[in-house]
C-alpha positions in Angstrom: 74.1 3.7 35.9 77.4 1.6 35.3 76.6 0.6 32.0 76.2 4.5 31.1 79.5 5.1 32.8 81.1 2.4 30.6 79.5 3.1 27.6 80.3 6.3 27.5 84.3 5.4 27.9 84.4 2.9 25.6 82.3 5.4 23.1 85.2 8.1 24.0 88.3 5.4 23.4 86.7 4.0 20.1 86.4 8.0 18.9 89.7 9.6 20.2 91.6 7.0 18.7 89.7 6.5 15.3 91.2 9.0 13.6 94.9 8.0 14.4 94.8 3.9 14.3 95.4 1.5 11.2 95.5 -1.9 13.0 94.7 -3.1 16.1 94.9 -1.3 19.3 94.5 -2.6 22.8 93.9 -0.2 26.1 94.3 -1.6 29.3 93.0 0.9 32.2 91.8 0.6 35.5 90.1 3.8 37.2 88.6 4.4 40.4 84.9 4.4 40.8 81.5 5.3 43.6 78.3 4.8 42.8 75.3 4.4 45.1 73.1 1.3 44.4 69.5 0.4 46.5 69.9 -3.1 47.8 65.9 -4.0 48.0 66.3 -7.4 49.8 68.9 -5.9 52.2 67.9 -4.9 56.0 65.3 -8.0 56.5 63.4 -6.7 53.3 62.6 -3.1 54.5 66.5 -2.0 51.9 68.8 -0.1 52.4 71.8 1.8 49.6 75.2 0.9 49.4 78.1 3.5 48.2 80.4 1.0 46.4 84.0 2.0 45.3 87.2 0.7 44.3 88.6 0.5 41.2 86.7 -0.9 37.4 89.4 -2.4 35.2 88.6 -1.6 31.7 89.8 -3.5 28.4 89.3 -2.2 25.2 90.5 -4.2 22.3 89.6 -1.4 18.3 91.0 -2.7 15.1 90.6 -0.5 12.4 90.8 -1.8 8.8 89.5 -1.4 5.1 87.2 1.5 6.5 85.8 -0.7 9.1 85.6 -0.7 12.7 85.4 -2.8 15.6 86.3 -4.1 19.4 85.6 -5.0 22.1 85.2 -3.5 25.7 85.0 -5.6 29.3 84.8 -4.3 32.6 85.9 -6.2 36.2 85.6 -4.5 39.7 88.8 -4.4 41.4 88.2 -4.6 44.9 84.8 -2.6 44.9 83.0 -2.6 48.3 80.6 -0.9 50.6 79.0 -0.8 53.9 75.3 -0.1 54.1 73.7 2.7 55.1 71.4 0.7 57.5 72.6 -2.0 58.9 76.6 -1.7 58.4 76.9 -5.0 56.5 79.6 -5.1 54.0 79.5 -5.9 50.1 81.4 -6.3 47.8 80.6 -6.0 43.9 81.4 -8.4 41.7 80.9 -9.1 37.8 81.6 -8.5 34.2 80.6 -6.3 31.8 81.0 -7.2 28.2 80.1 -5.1 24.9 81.3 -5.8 21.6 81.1 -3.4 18.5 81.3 -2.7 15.3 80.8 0.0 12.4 81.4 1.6 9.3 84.0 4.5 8.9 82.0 5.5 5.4 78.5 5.0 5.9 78.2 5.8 9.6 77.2 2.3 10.1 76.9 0.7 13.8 76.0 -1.8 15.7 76.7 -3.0 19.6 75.8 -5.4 21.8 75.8 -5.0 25.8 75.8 -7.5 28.7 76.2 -6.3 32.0 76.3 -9.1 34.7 76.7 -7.2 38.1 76.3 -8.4 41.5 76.4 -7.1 45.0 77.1 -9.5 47.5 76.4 -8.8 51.1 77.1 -10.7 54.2 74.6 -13.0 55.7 71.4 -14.3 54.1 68.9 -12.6 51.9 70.8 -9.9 51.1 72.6 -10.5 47.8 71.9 -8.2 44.5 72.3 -9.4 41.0 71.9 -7.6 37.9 71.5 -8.5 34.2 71.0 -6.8 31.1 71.5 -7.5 27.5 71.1 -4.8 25.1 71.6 -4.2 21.0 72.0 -0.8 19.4 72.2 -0.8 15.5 72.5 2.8 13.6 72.2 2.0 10.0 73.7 4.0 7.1 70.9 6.3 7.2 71.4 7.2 10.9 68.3 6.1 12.1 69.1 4.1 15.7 67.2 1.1 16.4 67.7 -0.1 20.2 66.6 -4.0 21.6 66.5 -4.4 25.6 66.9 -8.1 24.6 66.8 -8.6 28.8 67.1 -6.9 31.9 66.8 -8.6 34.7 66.9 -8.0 39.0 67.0 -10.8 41.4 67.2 -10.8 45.7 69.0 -13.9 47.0 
């Protein structure tokens, strides 16, 4: 669900301004977000969902040179938090997103790598949330995509 959300703008940045850039570009943003997650381990094990918001700071570093593209994207919370919709504990999310790329502007060339660590962290025992997932995409110069869940991982603490 975040990782979509992130993709998607760092997929917009690299594109709107890949037309337009010769050297090396940095885009500092931060923009507000909600999303409701399922906290499993929450509510002595019986879960519960927690709408987070706040605001995800987003990096994005694009260089463009000799017909070749690449960057970088990271993504912080910024004082995301939620209450659940059980018991009324509070969380707050915490982690980092990372996801470096690189492509091709004659070829159609890409490849990407993704790592998403994201945690919810809720007040008392038992309750935390933690996410993981590494992924690879690699399009080669024939357009055929080729994607590697290289781990994904859910843990309760």
């Amino acid at each position: 669900m975040k990782a979509t959300a992130i993709l998607l703008v760092a997929l917009a940045v690299v594109f709107s301004l890949s037309s337009t850039v010769s050297a090396g570009v940095t885009t500092n943003v931060s923009t507000p977000i909600s999303l409701t997650v399922p906290i499993p381990c929450a509510n002595g094990g019986l879960g519960e969902t927690v709408t987070l918001t706040g605001n995800l700071h987003i990096l994005v570093t694009l260089t463009i040179n000799a017909n070749n593209v690449s960057g970088k994207l990271q993504g912080q919370p910024q004082g995301i938090s939620g209450t659940g919709s059980v018991t009324g504990d509070k969380y707050q999310g915490t982690g980092v997103t990372d996801q470096s790329f690189k492509g091709s502007l004659q070829n159609g060339q890409f490849e990407t790598t993704f790592i998403n660590n994201f945690r919810i962290i809720g007040q008392g025992p038992g309750n935390n949330f933690t996410v993981h997932e590494t992924l690879h995409i690699t399009i080669n110069a024939n357009g055929t995509a080729t994607a590697t869940v290289v781990n994904t991982t859910t843990d309760c603490k």
